[in-house]
MARBA-3410 file (N, C-alpha, C, O; in Angstrom, 1 decimal):
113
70.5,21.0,136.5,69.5,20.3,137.3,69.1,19.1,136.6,69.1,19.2,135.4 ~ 68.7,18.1,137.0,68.2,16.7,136.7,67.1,16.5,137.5,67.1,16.9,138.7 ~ 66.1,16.0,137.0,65.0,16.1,137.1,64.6,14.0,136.5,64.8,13.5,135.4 ~ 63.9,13.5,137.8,63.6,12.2,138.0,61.9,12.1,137.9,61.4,13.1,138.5 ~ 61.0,11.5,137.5,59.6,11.0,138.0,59.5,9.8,138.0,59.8,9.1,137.0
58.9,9.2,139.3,58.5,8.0,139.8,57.4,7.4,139.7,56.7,7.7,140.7 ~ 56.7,6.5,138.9,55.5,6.0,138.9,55.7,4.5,139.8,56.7,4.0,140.2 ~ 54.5,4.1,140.0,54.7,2.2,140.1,53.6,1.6,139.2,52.7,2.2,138.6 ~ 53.8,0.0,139.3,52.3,-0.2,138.3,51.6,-1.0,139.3,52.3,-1.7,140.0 ~ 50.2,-1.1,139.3,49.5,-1.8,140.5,49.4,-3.2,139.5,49.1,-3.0,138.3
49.4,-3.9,139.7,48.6,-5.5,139.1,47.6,-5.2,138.5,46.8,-4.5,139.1 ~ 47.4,-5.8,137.1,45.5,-5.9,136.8,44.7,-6.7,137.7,44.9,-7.8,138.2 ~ 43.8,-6.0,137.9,43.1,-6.4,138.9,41.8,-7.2,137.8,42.3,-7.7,136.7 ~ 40.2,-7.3,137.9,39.3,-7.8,137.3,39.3,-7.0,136.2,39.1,-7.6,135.2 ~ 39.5,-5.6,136.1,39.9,-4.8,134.7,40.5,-5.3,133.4,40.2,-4.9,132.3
41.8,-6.7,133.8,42.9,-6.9,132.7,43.7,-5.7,132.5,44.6,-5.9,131.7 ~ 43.7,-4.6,132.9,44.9,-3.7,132.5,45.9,-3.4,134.1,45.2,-3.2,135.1 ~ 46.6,-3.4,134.2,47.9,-3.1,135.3,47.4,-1.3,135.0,47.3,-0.9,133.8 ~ 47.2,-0.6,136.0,47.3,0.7,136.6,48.6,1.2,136.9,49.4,0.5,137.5 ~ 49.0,2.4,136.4,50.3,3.3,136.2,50.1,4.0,137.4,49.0,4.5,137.4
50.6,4.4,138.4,50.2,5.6,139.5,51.7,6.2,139.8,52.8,5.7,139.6 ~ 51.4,7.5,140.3,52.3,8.5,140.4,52.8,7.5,142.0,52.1,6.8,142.8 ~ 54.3,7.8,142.1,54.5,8.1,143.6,54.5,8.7,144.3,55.5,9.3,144.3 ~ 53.7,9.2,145.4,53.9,10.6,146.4,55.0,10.0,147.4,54.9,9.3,148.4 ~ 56.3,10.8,146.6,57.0,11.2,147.3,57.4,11.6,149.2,58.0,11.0,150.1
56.5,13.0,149.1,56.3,13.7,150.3,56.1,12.2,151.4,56.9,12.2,152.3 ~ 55.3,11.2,151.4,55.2,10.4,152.1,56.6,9.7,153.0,56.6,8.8,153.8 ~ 57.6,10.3,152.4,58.9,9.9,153.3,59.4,10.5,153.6,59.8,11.5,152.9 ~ 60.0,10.4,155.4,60.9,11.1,155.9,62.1,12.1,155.4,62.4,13.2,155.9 ~ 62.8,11.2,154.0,64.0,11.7,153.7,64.0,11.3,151.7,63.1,10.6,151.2
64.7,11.8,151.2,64.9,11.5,149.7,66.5,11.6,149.9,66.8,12.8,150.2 ~ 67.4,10.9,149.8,68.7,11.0,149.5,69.2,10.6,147.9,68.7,9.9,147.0 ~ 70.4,11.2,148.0,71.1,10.9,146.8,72.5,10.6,146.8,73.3,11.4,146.3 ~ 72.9,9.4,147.5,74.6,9.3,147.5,75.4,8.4,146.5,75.3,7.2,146.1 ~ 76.4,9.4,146.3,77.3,9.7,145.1,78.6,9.1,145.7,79.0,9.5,146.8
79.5,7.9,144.9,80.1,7.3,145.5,81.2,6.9,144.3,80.9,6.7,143.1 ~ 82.8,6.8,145.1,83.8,6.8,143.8,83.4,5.0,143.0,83.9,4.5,142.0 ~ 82.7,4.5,143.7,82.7,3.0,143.3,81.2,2.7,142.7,80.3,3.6,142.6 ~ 81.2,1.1,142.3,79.9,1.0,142.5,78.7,0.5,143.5,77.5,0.7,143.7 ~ 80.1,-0.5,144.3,79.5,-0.9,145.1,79.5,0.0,146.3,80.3,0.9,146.5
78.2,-0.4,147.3,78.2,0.3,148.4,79.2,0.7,149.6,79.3,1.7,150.4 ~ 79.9,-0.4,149.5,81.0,0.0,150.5,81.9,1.1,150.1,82.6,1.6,150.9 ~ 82.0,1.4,148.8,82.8,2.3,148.5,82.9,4.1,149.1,82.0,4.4,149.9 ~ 83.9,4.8,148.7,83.9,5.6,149.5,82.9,6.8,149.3,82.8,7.2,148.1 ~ 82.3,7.4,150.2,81.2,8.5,150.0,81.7,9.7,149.1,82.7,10.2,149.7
81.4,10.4,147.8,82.0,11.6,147.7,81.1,12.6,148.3,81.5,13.4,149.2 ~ 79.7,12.6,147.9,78.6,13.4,148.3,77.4,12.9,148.8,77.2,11.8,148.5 ~ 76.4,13.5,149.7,75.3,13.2,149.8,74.2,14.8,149.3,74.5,16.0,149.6 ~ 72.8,14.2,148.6,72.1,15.0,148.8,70.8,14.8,149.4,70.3,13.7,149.4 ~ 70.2,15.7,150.0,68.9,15.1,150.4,68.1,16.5,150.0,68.3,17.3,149.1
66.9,16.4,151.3,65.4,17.4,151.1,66.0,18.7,152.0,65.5,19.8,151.9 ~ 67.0,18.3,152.7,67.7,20.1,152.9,68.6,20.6,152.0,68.8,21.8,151.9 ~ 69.4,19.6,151.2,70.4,20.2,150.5,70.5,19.2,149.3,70.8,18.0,149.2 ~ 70.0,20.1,148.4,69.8,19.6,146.8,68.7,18.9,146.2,68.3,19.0,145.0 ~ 68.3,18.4,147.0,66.6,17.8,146.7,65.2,19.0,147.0,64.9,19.8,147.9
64.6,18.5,145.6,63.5,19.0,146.4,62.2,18.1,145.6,62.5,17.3,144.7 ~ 61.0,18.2,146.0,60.4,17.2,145.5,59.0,18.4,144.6,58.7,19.5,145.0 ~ 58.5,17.7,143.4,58.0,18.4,142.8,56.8,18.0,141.7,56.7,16.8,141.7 ~ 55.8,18.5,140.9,55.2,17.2,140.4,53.5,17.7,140.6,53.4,18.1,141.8 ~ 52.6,17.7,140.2,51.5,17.9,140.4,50.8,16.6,141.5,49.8,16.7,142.2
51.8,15.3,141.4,51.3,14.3,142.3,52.3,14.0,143.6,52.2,13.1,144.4 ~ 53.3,15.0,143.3,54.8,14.7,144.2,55.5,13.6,143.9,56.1,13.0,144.8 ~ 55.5,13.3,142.6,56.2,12.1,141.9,57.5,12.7,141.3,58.3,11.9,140.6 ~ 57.8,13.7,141.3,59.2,13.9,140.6,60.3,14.9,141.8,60.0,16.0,142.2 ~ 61.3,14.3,142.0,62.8,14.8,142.2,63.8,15.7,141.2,64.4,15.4,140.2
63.6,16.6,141.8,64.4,17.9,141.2,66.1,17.6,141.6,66.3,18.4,142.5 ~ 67.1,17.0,141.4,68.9,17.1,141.7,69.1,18.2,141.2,68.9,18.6,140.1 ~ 69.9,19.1,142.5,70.1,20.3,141.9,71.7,20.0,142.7,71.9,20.4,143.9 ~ 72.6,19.5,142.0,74.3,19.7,141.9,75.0,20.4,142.0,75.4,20.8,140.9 ~ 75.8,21.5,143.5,76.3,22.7,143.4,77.8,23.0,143.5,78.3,22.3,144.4
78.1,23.5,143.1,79.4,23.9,142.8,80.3,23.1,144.5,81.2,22.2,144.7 ~ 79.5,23.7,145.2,80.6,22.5,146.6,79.9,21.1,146.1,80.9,20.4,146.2 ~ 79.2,20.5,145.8,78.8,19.3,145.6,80.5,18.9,144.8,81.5,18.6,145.4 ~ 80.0,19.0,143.4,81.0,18.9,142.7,82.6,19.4,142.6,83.4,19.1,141.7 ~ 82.7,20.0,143.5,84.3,20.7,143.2,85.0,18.8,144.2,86.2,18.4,144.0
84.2,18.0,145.0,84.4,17.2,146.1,85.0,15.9,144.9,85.6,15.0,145.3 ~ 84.6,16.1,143.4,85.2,15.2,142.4,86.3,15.2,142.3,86.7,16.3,141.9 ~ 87.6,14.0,142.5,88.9,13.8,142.6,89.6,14.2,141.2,90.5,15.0,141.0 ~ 88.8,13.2,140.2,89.4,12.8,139.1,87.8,12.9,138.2,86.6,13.0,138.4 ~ 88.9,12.9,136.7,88.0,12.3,136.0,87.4,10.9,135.9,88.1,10.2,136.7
86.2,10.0,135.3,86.0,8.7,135.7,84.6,9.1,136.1,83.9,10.1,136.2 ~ 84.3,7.4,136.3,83.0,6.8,136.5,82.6,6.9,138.4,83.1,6.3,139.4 ~ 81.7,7.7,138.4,81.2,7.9,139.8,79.4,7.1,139.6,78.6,7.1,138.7 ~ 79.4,6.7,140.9,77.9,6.3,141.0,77.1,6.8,141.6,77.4,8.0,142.0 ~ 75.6,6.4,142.0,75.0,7.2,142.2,73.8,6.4,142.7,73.4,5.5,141.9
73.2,6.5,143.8,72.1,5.7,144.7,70.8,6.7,145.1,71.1,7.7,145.8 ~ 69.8,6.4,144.8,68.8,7.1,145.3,68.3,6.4,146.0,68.4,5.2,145.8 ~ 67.5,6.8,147.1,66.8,6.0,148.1,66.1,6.9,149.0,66.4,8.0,149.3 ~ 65.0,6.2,149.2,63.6,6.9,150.0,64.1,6.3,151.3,64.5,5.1,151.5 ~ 64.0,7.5,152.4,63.9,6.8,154.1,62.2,7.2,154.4,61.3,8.0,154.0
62.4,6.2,155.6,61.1,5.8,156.5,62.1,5.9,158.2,62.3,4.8,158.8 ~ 62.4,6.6,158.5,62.6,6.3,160.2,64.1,5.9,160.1,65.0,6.5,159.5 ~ 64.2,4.8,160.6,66.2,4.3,160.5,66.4,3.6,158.8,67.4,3.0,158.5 ~ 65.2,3.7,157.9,65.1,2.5,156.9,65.3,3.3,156.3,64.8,4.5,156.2 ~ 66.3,2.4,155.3,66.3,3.4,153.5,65.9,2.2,152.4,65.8,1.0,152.7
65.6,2.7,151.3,65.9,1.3,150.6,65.9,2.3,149.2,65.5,3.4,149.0 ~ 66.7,1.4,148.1,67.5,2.2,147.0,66.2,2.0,146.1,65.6,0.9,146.1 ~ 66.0,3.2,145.3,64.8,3.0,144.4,65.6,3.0,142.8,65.1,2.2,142.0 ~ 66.7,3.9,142.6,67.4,4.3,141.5,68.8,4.1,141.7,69.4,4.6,142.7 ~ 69.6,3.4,140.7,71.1,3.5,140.9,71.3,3.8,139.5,70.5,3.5,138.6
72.9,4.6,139.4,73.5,4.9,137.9,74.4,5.5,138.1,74.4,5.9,139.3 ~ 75.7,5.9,137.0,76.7,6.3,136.9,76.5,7.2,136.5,75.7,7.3,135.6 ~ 77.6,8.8,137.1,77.7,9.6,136.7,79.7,10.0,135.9,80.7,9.8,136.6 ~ 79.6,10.5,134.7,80.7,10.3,134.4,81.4,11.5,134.4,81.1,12.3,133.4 ~ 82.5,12.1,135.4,82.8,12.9,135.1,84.3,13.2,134.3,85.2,12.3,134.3
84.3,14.2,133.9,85.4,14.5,132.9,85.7,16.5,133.0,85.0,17.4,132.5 ~ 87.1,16.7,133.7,87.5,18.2,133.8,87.6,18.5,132.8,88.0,17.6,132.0 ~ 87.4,19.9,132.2,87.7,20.7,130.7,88.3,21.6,131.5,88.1,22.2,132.6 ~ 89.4,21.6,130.7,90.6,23.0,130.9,90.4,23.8,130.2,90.4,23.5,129.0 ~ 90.1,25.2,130.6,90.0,26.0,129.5,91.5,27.2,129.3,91.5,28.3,129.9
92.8,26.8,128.4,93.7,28.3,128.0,93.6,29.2,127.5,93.3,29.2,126.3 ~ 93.7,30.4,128.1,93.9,31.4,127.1,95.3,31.1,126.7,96.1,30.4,127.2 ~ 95.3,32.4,125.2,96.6,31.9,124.5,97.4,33.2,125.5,98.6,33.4,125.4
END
């Protein structure tokens, strides 16, 4: 499992210090996680996760995303190689990407003799 927390920082206001705040989460429709052979977007979908399947949200302020990766998630990996990876909060028809990065995968064979 992988495990994300989301803060933002507000502007210093008359204080001089910028404020750190949790994200609450929970305040969106959807938490997605799509996993793609490329990096760019148009590339081809391998997986999606969201708040029914594989996400869950967690956190004393609901600032952190729990990825939990499951055996059908992953068996959907072609090859070894560089896969990406888009997080994004929806609102209604709207997504917008908060987190992007590469996941790299690589098969181990295991023989017996």
């Amino acid at each position: 499992m992988e495990a994300f927390s989301f803060t933002y920082t507000e502007p210093a206001g008359d204080s001089g210090d910028d404020v750190e705040t949790a994200l609450d989460l929970s305040q969106y429709d959807d938490v997605r996680m799509q996993v793609r052979n490329g990096e760019s977007y148009e590339a081809d979908l391998v997986y999606t996760l969201d708040l029914t399947d594989g996400i869950t949200i967690a956190g004393d302020d609901n600032e952190q995303l729990n990825l939990e990766h499951s055996s059908n998630h992953t068996e959907l990996f072609e090859a070894d190689g560089e896969y990406w990876r888009d997080i994004m909060l929806v609102v209604g028809d709207e997504s917008f990407i908060v987190a992007r990065g590469k996941i790299n995968v690589q098969f181990n064979i295991t023989e017996k003799p």
